[in-house]
gemmi code that builds the backbone of each chain (N, CA, C; Angstrom):
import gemmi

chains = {
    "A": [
        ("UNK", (-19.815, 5.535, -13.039), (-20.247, 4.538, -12.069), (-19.461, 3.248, -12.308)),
        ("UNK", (-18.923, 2.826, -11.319), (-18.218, 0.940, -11.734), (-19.030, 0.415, -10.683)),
        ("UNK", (-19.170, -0.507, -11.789), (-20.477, -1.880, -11.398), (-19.359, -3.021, -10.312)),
        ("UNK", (-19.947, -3.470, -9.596), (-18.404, -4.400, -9.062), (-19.468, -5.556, -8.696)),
        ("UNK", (-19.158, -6.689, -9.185), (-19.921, -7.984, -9.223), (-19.689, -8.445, -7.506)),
        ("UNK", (-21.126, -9.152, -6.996), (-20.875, -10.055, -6.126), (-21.898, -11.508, -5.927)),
        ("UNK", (-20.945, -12.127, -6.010), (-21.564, -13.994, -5.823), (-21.651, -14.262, -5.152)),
        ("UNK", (-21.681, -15.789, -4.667), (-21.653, -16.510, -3.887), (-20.281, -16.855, -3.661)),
        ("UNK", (-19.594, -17.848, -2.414), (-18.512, -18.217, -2.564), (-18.516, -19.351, -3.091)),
        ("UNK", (-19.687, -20.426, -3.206), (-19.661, -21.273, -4.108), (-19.461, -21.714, -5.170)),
        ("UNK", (-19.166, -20.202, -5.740), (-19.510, -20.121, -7.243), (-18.129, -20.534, -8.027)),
        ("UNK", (-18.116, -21.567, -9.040), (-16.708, -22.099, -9.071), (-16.049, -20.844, -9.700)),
        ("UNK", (-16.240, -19.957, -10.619), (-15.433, -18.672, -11.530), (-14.738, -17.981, -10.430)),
        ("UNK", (-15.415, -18.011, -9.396), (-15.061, -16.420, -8.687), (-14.702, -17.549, -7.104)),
        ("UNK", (-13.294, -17.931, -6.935), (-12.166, -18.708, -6.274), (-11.903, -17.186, -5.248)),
        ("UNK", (-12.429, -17.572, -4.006), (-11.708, -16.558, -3.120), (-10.177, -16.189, -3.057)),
        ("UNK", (-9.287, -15.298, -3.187), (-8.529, -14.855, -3.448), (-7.199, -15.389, -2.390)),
        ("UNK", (-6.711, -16.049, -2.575), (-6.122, -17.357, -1.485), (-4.988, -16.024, -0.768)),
        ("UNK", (-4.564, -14.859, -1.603), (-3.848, -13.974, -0.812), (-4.397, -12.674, -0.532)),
        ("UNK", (-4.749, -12.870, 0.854), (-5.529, -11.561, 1.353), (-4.962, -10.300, 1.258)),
        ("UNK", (-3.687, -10.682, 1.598), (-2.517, -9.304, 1.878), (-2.291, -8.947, 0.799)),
        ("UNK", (-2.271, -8.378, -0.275), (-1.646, -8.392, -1.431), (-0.553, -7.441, -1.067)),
        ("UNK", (0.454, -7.058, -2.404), (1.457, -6.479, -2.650), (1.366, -5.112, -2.033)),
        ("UNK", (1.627, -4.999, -1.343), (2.004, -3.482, -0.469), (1.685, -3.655, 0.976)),
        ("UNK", (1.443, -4.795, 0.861), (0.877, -4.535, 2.748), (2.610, -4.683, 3.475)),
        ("UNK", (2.519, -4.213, 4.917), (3.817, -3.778, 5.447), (5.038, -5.053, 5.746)),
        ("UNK", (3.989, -6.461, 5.912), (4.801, -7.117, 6.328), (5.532, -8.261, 4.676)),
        ("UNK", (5.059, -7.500, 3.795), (5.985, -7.699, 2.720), (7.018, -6.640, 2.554)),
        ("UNK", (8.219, -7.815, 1.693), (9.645, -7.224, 1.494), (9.531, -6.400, 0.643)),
        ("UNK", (10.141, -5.249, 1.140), (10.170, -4.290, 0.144), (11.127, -4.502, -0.977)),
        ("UNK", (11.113, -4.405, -2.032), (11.802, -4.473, -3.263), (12.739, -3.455, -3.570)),
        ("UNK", (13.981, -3.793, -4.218), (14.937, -2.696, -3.938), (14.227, -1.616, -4.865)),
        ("UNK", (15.204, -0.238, -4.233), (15.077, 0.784, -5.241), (16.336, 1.016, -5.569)),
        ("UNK", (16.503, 0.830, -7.190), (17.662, 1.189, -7.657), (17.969, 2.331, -8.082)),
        ("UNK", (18.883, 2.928, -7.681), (19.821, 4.731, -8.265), (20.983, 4.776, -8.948)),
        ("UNK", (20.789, 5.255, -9.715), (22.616, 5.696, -10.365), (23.389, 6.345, -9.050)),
        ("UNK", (24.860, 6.801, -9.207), (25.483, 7.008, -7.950), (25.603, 8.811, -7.851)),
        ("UNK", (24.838, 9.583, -8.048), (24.560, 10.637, -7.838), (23.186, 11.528, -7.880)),
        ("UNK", (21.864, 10.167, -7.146), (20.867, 11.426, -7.432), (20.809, 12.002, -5.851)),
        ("UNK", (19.810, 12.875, -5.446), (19.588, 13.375, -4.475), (17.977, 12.613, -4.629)),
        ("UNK", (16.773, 12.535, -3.720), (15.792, 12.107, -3.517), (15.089, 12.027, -2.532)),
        ("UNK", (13.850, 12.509, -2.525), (12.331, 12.647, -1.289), (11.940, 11.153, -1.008)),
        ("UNK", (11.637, 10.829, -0.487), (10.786, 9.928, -0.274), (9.643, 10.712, 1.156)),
        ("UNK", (8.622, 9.638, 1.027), (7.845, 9.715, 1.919), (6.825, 8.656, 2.761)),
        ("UNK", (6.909, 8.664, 4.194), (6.615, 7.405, 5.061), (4.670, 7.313, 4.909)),
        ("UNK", (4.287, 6.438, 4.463), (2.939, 6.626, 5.134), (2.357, 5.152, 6.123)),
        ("UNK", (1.625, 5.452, 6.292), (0.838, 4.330, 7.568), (-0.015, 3.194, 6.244)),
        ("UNK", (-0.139, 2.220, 6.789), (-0.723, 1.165, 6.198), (-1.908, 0.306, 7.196)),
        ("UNK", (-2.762, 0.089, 6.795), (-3.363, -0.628, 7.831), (-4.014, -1.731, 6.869)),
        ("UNK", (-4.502, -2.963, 7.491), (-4.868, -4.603, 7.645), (-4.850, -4.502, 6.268)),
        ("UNK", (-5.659, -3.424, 5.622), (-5.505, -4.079, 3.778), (-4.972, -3.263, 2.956)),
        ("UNK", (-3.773, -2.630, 3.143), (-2.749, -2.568, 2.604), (-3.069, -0.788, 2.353)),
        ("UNK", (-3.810, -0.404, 2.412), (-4.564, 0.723, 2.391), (-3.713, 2.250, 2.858)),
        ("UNK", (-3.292, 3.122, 2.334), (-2.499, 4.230, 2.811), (-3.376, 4.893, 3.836)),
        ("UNK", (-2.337, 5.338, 5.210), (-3.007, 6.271, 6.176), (-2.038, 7.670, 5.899)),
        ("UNK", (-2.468, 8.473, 6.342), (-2.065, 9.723, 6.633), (-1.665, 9.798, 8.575)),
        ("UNK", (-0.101, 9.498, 8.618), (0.094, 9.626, 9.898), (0.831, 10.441, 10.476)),
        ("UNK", (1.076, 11.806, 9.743), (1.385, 12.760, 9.647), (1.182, 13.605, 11.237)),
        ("UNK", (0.092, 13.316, 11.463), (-0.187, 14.137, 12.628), (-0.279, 13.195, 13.736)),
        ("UNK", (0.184, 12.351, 13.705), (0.240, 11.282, 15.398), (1.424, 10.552, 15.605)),
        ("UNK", (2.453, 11.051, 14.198), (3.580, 9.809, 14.444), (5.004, 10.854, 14.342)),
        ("UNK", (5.946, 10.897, 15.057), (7.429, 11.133, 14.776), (8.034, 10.322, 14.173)),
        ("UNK", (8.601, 10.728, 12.992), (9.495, 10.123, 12.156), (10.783, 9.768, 12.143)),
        ("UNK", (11.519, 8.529, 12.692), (13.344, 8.950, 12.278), (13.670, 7.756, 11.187)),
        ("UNK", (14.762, 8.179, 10.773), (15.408, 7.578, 9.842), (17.195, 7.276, 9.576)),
        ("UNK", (17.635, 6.299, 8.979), (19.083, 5.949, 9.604), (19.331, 5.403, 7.879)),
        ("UNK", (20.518, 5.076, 7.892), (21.342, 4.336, 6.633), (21.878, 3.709, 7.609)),
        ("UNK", (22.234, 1.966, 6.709), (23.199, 1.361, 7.182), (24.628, 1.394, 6.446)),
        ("UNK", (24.621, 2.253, 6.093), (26.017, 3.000, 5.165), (26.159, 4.071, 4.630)),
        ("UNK", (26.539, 5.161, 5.062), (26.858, 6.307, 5.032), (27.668, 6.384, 3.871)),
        ("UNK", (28.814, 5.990, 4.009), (29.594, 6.100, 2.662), (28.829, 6.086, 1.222)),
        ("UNK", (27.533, 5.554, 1.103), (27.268, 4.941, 0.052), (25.621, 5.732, 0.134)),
        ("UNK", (25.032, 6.039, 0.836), (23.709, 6.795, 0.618), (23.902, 7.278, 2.090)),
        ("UNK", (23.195, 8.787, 2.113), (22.996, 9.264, 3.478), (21.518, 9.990, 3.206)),
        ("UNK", (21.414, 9.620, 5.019), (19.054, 10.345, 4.621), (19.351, 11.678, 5.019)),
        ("UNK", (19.020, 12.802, 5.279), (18.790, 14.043, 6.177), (17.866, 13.396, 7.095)),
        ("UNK", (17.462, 14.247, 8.416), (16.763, 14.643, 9.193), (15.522, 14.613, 8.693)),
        ("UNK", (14.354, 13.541, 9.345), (13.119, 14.387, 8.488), (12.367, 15.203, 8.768)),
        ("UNK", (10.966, 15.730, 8.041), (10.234, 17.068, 8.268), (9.500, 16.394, 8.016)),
        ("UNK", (8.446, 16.017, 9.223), (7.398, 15.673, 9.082), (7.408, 14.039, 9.042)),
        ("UNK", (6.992, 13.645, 7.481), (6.957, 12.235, 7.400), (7.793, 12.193, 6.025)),
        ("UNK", (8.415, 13.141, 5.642), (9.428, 12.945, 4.112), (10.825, 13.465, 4.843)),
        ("UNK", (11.635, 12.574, 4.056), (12.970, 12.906, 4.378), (13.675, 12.913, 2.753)),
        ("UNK", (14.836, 13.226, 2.862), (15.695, 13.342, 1.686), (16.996, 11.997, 1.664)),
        ("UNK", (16.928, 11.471, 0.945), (17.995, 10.644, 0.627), (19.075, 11.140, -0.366)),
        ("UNK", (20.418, 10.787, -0.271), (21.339, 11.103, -1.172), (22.274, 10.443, -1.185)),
        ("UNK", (22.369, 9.463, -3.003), (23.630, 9.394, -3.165), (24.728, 9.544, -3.107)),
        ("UNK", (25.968, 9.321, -2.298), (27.462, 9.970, -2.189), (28.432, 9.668, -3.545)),
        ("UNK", (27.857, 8.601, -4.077), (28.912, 8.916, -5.556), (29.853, 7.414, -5.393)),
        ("UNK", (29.608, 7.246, -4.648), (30.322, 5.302, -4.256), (28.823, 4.167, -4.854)),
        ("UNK", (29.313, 3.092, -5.464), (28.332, 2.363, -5.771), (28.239, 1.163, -4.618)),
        ("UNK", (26.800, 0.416, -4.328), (26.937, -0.724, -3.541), (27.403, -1.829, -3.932)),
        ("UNK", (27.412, -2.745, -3.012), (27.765, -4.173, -3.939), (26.699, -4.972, -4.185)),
        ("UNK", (26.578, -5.594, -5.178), (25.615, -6.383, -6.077), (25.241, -7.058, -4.881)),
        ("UNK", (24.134, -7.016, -4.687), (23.542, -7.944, -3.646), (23.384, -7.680, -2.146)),
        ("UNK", (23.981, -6.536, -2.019), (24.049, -6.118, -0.375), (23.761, -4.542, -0.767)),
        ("UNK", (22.492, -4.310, -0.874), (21.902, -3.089, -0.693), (22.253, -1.809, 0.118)),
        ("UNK", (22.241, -0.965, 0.410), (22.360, -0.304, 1.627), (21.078, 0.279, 2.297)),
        ("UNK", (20.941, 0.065, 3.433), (19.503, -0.518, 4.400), (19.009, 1.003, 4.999)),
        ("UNK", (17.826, 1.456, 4.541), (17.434, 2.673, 4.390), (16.338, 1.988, 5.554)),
        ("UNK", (16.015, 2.754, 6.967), (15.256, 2.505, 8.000), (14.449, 3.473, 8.511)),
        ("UNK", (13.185, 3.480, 8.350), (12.461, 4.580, 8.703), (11.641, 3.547, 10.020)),
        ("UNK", (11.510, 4.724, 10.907), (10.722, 4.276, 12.445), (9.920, 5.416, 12.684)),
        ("UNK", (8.286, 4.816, 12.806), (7.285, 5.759, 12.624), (6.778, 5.216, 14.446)),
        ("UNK", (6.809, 6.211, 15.435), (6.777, 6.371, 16.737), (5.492, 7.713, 17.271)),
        ("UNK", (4.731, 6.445, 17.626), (3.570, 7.042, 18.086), (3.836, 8.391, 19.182)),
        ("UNK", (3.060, 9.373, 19.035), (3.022, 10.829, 19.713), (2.705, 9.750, 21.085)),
        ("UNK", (1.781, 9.047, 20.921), (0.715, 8.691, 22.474), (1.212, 7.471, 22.667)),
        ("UNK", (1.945, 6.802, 22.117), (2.176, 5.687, 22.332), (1.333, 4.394, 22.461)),
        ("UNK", (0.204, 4.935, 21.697), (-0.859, 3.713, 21.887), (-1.031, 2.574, 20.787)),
        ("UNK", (0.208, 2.938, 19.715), (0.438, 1.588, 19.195), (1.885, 2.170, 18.630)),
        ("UNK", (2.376, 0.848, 17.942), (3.557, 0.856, 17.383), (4.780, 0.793, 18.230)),
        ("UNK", (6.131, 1.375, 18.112), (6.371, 1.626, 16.936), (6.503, 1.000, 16.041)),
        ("UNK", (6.185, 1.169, 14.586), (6.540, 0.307, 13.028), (7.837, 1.124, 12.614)),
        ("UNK", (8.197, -0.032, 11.696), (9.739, 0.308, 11.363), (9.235, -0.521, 9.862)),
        ("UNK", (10.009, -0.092, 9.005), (10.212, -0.643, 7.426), (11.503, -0.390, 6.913)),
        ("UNK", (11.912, -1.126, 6.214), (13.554, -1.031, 5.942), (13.182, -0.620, 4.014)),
        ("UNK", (13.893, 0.049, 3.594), (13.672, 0.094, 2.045), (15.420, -0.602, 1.047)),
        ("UNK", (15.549, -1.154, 0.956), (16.701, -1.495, 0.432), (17.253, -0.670, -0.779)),
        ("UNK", (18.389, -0.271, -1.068), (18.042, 0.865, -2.148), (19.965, 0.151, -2.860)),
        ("UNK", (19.985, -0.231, -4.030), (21.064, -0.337, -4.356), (21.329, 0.944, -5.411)),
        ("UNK", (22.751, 1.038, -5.554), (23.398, 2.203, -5.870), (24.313, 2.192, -7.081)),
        ("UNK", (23.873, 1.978, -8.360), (24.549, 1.879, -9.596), (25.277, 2.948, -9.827)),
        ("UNK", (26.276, 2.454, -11.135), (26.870, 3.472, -11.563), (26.224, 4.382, -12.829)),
        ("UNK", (26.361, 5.262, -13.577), (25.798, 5.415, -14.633), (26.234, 5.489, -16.173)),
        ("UNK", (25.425, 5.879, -16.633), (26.596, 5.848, -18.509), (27.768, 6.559, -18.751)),
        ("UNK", (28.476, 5.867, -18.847), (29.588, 7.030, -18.960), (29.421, 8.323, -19.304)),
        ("UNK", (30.112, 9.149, -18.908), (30.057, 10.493, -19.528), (31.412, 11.401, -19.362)),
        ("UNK", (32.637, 10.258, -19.659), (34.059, 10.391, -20.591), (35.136, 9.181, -20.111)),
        ("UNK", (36.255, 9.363, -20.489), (37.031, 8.298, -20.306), (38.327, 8.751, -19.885)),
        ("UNK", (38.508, 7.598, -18.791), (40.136, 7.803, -18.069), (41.035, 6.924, -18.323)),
        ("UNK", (42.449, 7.218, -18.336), (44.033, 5.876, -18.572), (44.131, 5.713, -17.125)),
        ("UNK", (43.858, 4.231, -17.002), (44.723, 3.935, -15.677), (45.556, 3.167, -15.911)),
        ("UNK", (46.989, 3.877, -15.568), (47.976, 3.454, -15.800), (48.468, 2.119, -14.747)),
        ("UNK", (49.250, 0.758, -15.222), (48.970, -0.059, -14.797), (50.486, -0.041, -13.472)),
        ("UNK", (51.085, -1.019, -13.080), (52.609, -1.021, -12.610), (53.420, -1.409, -13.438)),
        ("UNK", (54.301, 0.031, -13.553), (55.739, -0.624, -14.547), (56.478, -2.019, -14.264)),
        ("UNK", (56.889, -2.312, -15.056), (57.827, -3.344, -15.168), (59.250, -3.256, -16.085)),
        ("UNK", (60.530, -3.480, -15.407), (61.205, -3.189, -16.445), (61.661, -4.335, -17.316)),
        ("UNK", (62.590, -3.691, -18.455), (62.463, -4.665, -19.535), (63.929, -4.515, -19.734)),
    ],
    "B": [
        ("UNK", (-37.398, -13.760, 2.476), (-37.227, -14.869, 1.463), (-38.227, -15.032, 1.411)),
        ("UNK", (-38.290, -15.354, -0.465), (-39.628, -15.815, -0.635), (-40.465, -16.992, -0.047)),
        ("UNK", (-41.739, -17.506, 0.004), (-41.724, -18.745, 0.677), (-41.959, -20.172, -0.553)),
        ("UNK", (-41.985, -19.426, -1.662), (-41.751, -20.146, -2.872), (-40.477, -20.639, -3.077)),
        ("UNK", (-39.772, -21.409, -3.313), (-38.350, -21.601, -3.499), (-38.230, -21.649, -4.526)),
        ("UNK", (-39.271, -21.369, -5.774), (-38.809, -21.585, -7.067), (-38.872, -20.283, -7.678)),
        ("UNK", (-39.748, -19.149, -7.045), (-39.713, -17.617, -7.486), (-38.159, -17.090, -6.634)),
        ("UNK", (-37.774, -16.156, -7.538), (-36.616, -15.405, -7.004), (-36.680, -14.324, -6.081)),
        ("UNK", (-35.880, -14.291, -4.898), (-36.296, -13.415, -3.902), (-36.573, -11.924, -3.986)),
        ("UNK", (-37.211, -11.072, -3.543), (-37.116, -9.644, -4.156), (-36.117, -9.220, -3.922)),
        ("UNK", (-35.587, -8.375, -5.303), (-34.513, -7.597, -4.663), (-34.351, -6.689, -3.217)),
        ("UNK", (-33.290, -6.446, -2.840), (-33.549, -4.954, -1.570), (-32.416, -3.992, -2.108)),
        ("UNK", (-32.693, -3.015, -2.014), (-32.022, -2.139, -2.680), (-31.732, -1.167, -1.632)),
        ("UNK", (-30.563, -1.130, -1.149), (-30.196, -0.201, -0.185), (-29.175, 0.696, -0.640)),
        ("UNK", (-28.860, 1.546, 0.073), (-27.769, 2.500, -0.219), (-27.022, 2.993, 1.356)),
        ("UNK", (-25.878, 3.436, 1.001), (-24.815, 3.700, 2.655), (-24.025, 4.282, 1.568)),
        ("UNK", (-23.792, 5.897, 3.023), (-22.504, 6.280, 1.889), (-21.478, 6.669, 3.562)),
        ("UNK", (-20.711, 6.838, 3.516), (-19.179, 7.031, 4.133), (-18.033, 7.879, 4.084)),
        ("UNK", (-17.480, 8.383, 5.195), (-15.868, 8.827, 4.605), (-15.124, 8.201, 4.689)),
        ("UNK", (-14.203, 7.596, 4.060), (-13.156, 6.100, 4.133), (-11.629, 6.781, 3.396)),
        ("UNK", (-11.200, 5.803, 3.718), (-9.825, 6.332, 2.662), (-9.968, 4.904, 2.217)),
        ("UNK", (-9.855, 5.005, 0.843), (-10.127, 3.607, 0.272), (-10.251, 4.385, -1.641)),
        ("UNK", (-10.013, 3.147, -2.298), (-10.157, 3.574, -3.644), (-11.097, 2.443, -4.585)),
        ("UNK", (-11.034, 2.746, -5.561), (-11.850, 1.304, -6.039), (-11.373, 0.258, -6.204)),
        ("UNK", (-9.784, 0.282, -6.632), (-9.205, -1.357, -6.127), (-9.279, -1.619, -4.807)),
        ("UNK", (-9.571, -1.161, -3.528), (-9.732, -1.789, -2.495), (-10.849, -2.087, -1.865)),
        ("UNK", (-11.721, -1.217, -2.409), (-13.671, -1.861, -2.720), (-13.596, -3.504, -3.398)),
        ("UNK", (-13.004, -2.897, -4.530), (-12.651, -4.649, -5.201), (-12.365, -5.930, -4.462)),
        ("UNK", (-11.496, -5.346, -3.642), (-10.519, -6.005, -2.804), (-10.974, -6.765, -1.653)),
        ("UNK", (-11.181, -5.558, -1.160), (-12.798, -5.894, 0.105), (-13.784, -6.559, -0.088)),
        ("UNK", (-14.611, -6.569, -1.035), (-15.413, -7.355, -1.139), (-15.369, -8.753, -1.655)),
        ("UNK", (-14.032, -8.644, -2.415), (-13.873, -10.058, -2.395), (-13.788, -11.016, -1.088)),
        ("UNK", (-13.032, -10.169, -0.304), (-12.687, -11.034, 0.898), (-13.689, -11.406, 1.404)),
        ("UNK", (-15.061, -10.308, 1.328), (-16.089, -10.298, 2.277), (-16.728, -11.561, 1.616)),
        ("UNK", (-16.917, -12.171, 0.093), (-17.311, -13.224, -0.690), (-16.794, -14.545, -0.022)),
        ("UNK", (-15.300, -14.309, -0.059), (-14.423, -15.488, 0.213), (-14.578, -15.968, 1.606)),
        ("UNK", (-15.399, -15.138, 2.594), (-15.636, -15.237, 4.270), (-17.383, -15.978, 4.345)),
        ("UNK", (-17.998, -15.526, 2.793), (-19.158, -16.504, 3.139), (-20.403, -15.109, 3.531)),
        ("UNK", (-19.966, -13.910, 3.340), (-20.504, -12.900, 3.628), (-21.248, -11.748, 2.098)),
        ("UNK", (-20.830, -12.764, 1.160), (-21.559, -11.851, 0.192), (-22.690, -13.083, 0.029)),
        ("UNK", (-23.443, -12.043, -1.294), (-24.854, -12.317, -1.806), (-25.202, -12.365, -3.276)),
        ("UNK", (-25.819, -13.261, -3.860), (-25.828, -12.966, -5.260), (-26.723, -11.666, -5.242)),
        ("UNK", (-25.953, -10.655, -6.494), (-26.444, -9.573, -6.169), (-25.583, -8.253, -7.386)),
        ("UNK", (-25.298, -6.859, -6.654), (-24.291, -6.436, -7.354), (-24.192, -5.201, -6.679)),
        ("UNK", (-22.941, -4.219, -6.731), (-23.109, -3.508, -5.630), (-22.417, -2.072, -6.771)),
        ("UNK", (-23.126, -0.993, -6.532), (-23.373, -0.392, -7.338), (-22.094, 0.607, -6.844)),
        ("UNK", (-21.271, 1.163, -7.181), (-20.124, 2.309, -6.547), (-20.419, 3.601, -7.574)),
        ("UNK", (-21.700, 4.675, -6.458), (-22.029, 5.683, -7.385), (-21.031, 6.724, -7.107)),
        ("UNK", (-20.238, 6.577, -6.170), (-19.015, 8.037, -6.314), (-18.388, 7.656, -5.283)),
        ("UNK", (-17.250, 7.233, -5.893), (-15.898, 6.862, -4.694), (-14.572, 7.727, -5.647)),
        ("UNK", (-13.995, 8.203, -4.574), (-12.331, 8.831, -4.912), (-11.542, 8.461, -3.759)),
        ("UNK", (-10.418, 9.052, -4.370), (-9.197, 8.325, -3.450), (-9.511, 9.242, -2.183)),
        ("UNK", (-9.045, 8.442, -0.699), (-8.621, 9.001, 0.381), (-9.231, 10.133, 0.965)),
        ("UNK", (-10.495, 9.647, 1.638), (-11.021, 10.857, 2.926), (-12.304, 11.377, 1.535)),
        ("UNK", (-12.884, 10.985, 1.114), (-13.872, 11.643, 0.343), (-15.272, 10.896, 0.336)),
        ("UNK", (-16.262, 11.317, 0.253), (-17.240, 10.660, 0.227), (-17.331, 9.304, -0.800)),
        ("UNK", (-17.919, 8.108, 0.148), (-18.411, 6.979, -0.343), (-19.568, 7.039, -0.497)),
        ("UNK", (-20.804, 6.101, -1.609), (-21.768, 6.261, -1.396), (-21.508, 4.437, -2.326)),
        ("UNK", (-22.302, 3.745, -1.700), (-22.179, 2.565, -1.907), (-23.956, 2.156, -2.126)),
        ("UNK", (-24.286, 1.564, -3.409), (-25.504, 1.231, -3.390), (-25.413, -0.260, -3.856)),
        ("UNK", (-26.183, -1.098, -2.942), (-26.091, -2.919, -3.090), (-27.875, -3.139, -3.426)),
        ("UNK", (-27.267, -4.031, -4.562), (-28.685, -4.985, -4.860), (-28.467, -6.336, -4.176)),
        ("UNK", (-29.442, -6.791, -3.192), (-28.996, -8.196, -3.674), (-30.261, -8.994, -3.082)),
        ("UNK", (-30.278, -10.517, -3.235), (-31.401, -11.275, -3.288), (-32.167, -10.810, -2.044)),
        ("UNK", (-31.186, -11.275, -0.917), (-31.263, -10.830, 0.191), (-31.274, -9.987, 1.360)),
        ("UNK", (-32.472, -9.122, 1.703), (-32.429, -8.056, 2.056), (-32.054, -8.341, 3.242)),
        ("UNK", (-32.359, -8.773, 3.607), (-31.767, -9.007, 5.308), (-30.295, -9.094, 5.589)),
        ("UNK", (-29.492, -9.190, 4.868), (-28.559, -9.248, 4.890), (-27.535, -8.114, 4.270)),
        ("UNK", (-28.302, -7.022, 3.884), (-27.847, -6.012, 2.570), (-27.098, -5.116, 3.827)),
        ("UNK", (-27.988, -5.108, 5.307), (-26.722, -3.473, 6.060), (-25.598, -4.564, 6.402)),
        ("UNK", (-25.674, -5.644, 6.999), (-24.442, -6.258, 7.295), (-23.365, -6.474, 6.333)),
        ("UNK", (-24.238, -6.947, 5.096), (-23.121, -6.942, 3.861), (-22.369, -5.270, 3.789)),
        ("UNK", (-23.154, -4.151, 3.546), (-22.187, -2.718, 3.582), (-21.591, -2.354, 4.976)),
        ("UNK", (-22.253, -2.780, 6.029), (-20.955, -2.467, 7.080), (-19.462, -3.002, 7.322)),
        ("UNK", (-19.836, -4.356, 6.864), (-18.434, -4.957, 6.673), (-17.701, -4.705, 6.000)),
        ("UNK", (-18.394, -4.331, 4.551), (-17.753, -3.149, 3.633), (-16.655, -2.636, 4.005)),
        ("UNK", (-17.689, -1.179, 4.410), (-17.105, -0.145, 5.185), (-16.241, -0.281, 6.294)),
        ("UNK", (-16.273, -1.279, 7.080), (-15.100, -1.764, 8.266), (-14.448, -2.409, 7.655)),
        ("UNK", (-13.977, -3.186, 6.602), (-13.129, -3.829, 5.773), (-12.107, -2.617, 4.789)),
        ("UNK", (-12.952, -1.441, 4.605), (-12.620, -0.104, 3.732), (-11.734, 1.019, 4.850)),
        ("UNK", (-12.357, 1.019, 5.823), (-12.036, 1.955, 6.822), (-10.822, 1.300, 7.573)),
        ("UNK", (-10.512, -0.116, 7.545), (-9.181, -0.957, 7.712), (-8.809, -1.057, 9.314)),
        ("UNK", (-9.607, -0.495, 10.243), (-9.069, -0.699, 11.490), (-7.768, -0.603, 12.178)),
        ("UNK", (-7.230, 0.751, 11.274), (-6.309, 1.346, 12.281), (-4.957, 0.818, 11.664)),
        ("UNK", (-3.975, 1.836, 11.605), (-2.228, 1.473, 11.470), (-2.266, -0.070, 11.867)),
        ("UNK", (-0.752, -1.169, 10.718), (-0.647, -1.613, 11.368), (0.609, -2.154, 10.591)),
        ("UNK", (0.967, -1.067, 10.098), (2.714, -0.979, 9.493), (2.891, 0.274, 8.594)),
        ("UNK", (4.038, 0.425, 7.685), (4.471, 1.800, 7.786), (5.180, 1.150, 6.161)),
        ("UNK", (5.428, 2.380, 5.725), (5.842, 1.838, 4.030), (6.602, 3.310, 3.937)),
        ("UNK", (8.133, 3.402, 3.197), (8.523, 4.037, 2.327), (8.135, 4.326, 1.024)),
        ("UNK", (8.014, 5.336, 0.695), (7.347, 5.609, -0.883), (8.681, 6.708, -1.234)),
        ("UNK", (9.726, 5.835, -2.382), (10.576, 6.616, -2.669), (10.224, 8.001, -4.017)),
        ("UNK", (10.622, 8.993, -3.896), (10.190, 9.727, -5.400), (11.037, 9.709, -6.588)),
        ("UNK", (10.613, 10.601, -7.093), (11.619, 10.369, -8.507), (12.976, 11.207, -8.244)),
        ("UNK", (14.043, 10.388, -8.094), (15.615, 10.797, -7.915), (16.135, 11.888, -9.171)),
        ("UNK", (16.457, 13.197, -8.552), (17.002, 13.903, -8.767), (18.412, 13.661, -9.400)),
        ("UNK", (19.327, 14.069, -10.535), (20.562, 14.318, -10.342), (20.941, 15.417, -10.123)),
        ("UNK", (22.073, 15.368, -9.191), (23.049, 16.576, -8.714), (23.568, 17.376, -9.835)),
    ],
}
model = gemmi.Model(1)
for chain_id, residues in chains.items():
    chain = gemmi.Chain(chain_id)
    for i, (resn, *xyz) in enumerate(residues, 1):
        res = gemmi.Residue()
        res.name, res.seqid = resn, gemmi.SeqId(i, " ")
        for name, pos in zip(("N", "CA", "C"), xyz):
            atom = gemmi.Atom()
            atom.name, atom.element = name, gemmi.Element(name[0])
            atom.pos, atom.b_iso = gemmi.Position(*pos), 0.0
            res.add_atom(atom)
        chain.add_residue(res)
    model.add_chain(chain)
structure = gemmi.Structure()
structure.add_model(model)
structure.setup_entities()
């Protein structure tokens, strides 16, 4: 059983919570997700409503999804409400993410559509051997 | 209410249970707001079996004020039950290597 306290709002300890929305609601920035430059990866879309709360919209919404750089991450097609993302093996540049866009489009059209962007930057990883790059001759 | 102002009101002890998608941080959550709106009660609200997403709620509230104990759990529950889509979230998984 959890006991969950309730006061007054008067009560000086217990300061109404000045941010209603907290951390996950939709119209906060999503935070990057960082990858080394070769994984493959699922993700999956869900619905959010007023308090940040996961829906299951599986059965009322069509899913699409886009990269804003191909060279550097590409999504598949999705199934359902999960799609596949994949590293191509090119890293991004520090600070300019590559812009992962999912658009969740009502069957009935009686609300939406919502769109969320996921920013996903694209590291390299630990080495695992070493190359000579040879520089331009010069003669002597 | 009592008509004494110096005896403490009787408790009312109600109970409401629900199907919600909701967990106990957002019971938490909820009811704070419902505090911070001027809508709670000194009191305490008892959570005898909540799980994540689509499962039975059963919500039991003490509080001074009985008259006020179904409005306090409906708002609850309409604060829990969230009123419908109203954005969309990526949830990435754990990345594979090739």
């Amino acid at each position: 059983m959890v006991k969950v306290s309730v006061i007054k709002k008067s009560h000086p300890r217990h300061k109404a919570p000045s941010r209603v929305l907290a951390a996950g609601h939709p119209k906060h920035a999503a935070s990057d997700f960082v990858v080394v430059d070769n994984p493959d990866d699922t993700c999956t879309v869900i619905g959010q409503d007023a308090g940040g709360n996961p829906v299951d919209i599986s059965a009322v919404a069509t899913l699409s999804v886009s990269s804003s750089d191909t060279t550097i991450v590409t999504v598949d097609p999705p199934t359902g409400m999960t799609f596949a993302m994949h590293a191509v093996g090119k890293v991004s540049v520090p600070g300019s993410p590559v812009q992962i866009t999912a658009k969740a489009t009502w069957n009935d059209g009686s609300i939406g559509p919502f769109t969320f962007v996921l920013p996903v930057d694209v590291i390299s990883g630990g080495a695992t051997g070493i190359k000579i790059v040879p520089g331009t001759p010069t003669s002597h | 209410m009592s008509s004494n102002p110096f005896e403490p009101a009787p408790a009312a002890v109600q109970s409401i249970e629900s199907i919600i998608s909701a967990d106990v941080a957002a019971i938490r959550h909820s009811v704070a707001i419902l505090v911070s709106q001027g809508n709670g009660e000194q009191g305490g609200i008892d959570i005898l079996n909540t799980q994540v997403h689509g499962v039975l709620l059963k919500l039991q509230v003490i509080v001074d004020n009985g008259a006020q104990t179904n409005d306090l759990l409906t708002k609850i529950l309409e604060a829990l039950s969230g009123g419908g889509v109203v954005g969309i979230k990526i949830e990435p998984g754990t990345p594979t290597t090739r």
